[in-house]
C-alpha positions in Angstrom: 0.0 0.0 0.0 1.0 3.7 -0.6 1.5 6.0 2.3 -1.0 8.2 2.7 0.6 11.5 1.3 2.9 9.9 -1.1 3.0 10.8 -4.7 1.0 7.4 -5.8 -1.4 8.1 -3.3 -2.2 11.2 -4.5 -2.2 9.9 -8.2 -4.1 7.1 -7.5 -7.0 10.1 -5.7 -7.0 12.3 -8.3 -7.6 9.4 -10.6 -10.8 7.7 -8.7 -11.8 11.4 -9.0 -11.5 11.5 -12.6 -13.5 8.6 -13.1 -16.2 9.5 -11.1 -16.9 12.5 -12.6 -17.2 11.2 -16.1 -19.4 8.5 -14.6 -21.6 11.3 -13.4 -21.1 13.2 -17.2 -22.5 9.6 -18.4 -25.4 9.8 -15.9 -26.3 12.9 -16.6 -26.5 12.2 -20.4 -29.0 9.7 -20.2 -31.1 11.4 -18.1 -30.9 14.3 -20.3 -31.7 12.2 -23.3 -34.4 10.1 -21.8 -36.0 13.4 -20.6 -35.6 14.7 -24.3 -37.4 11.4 -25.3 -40.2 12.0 -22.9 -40.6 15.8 -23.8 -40.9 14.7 -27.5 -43.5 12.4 -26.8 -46.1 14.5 -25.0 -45.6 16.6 -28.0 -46.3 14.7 -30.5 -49.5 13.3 -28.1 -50.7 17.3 -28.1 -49.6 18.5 -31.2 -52.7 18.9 -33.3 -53.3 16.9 -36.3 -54.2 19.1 -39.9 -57.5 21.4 -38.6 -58.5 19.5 -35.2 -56.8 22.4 -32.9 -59.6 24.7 -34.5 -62.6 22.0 -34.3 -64.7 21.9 -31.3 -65.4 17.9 -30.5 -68.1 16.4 -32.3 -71.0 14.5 -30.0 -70.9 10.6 -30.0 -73.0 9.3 -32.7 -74.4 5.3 -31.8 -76.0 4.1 -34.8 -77.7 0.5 -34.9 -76.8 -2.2 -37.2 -79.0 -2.4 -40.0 -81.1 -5.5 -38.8 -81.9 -8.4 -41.3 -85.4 -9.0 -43.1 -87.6 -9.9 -40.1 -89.9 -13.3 -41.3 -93.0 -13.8 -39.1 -91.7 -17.0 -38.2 -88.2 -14.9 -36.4 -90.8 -13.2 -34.5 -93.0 -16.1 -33.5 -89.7 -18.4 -32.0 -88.3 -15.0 -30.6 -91.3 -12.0 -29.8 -89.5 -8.7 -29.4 -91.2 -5.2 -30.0 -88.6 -5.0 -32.6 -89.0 -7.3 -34.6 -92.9 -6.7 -34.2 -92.7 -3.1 -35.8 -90.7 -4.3 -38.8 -93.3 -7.0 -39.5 -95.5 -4.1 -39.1 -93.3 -1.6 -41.4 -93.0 -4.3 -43.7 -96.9 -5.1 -44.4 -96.4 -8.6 -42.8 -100.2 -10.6 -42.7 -99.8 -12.5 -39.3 -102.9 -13.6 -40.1 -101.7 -15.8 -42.2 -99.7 -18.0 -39.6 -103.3 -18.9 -38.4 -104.4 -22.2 -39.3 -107.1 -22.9 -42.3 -110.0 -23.5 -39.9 -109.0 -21.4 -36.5 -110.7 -21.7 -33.5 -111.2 -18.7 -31.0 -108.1 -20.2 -29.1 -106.0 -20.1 -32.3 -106.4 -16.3 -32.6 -106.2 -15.5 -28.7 -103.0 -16.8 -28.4 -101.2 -15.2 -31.4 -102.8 -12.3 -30.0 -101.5 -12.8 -26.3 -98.2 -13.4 -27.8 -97.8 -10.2 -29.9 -99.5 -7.9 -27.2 -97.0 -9.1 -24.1 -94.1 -7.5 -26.0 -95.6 -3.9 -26.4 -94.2 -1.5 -23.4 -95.8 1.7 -21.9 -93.5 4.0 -23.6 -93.0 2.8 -26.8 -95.7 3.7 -29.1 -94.2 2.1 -32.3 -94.9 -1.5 -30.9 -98.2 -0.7 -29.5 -99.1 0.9 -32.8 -98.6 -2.2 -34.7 -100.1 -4.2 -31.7 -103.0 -2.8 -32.3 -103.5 -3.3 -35.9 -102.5 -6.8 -35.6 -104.9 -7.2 -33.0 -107.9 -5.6 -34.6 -107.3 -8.6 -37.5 -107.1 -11.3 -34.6 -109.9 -10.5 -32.0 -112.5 -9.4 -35.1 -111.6 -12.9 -36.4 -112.0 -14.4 -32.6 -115.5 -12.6 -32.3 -116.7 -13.9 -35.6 -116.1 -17.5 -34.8 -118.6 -17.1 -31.9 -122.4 -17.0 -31.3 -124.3 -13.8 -31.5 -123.5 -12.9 -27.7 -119.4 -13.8 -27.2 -120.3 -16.1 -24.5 -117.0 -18.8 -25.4 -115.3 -15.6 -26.8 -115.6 -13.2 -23.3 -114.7 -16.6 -21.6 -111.9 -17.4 -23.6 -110.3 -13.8 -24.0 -110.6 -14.0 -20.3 -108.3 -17.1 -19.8 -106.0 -16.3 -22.2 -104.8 -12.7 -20.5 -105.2 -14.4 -17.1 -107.9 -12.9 -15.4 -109.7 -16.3 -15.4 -108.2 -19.9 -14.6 -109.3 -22.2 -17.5 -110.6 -25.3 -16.8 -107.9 -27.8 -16.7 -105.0 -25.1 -17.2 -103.0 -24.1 -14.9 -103.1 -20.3 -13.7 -100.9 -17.9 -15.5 -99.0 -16.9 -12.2 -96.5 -13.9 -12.6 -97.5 -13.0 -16.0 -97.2 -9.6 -16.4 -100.1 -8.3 -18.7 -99.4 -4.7 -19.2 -98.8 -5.3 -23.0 -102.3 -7.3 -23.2 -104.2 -4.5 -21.2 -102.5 -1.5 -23.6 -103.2 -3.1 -26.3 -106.7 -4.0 -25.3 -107.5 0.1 -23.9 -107.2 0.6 -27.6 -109.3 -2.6 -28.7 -112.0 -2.0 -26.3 -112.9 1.5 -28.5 -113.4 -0.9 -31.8 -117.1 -1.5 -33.3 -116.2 -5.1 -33.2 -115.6 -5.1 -29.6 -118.6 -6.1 -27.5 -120.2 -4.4 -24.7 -120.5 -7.6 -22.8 -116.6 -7.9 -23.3 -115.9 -4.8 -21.5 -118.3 -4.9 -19.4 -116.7 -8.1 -17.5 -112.7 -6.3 -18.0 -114.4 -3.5 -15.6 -115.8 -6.3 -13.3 -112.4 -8.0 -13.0 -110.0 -4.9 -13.0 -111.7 -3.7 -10.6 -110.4 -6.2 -8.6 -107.2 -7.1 -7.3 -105.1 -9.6 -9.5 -105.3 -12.7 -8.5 -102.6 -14.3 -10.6 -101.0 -12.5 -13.4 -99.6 -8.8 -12.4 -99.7 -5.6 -14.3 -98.2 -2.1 -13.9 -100.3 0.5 -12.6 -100.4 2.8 -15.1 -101.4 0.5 -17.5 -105.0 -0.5 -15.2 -105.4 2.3 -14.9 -105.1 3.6 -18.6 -107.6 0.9 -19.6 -110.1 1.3 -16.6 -110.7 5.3 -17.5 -111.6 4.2 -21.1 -113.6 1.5 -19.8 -116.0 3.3 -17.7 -116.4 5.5 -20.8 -118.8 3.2 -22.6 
C-alpha cells in the first residue's frame, strides 16, 4: 500500500476522482436524453393533427346495425317489439300463420303473444299491436255466437284474469302489454259491450294471478267506464 501523502497516493486520488466525474457526465446524459425522449413524446400526443386544434369535438354518434329481413316465423320463436314493428313496417299478414279452420283459441293466443311484448313508452310497438290485434280479436268474435259467450270466456283465460278449466293459472305474468293493447281494442265497433263490461268487473279487482303495472289498469279502466 501507498502512504497516505505519497506521490502514488495522490495519483491514484486524483484518478478515482476523474473517473467519477465522467461517470456522473454519463449519468447525466442519459437522463438528459431520456428526458428529451419524454418531452418529445407528449408533444407529439398534443400536437394537433391538420384542422383538429380549431374544431370543437363532435358528439358521440351510436348508430344501430342495419337489422336483417324480419320473417313472421323470427318473431314467433323470438317476440321482441322490434321485430314486431318491422313485421308491421314491412306489411307482414300475421294472419296468415293462423291455421285454415281457426278456433277462437287459435287467434287469442297469437294475440296474447304479440300484445305481451308492447311497453308503456314505446308507441311504435303498440301501434302495430294494435293493428294486428284488430285482425285477430274481429276474427275471434266472428267465430262465436251472437253474444261472445266462449269468446268473453276465452279472452278472459288467455290474459289471465280467469283460470281455464284444466289449465294451470298464469301466475307472474305480467299483462301490461295485453291490457294497452286492449284500452285501444276496447274502443273498436267489433268489440262487445258484454266484453268490457266483465274487463271492468275483473280490473276492478285485485289480481289474482297475473300482475300488471299501474299505469297500464289504470289507462284501460278510464276508457272503460267510458262506454
Amino acid at each position: 500500500m501507498f502512504r497516505k501523502n505519497s506521490p502514488m497516493a495522490l495519483m491514484w486520488s486524483e484518478n478515482d476522482d476523474d473517473d467519477d466525474d465522467e461517470d456522473d457526465d454519463d449519468y447525466e446524459d442519459i437522463d438528459d436524453e431520456e428526458d428529451d425522449d419524454d418531452y418529445d413524446s407528449q408533444d407529439e400526443s398534443s400536437r394537433p393533427v391538420g384542422n383538429k386544434a380549431h374544431q370543437s369535438p363532435l358528439p358521440k354518434i351510436t348508430h344501430k346495425s342495419p337489422m336483417a329481413k324480419v320473417t313472421i316465423a323470427d318473431f314467433l320463436s323470438n317476440p321482441t317489439a322490434e321485430s314486431l314493428v318491422a313485421l308491421h313496417k314491412a306489411k307482414e299478414d300475421l294472419m296468415s300463420v293462423l291455421p285454415k279452420d281457426p278456433t277462437i283459441t287459435d287467434c287469442l293466443e297469437l294475440f296474447l303473444k304479440i300484445s305481451l311484448v308492447v311497453k308503456l313508452d314505446d308507441d311504435s310497438a303498440k301501434t302495430a299491436a294494435s293493428k294486428y290485434a284488430d285482425d285477430l280479436l274481429s276474427k275471434a268474435y266472428s267465430l262465436d255466437s251472437e253474444d261472445a259467450t266462449s269468446f268473453n270466456n276465452q279472452f278472459l283465460v288467455a290474459i289471465g284474469l280467469l283460470k281455464g278449466e284444466d289449465q294451470k293459472p298464469k301466475v307472474g305474468l305480467d299483462i301490461s302489454g295485453p291490457l294497452l293493447v286492449i284500452e285501444h281494442a276496447v274502443k273498436q265497433p267489433y268489440f262487445h259491450a258484454s266484453t268490457r263490461n266483465l274487463l271492468q268487473l275483473f280490473l276492478s279487482q285485485p289480481l289474482q294471478y297475473v300482475t300488471a303495472g299501474g299505469k297500464a289498469k289504470h289507462v284501460l279502466m278510464q276508457t272503460l267506464y267510458q262506454f
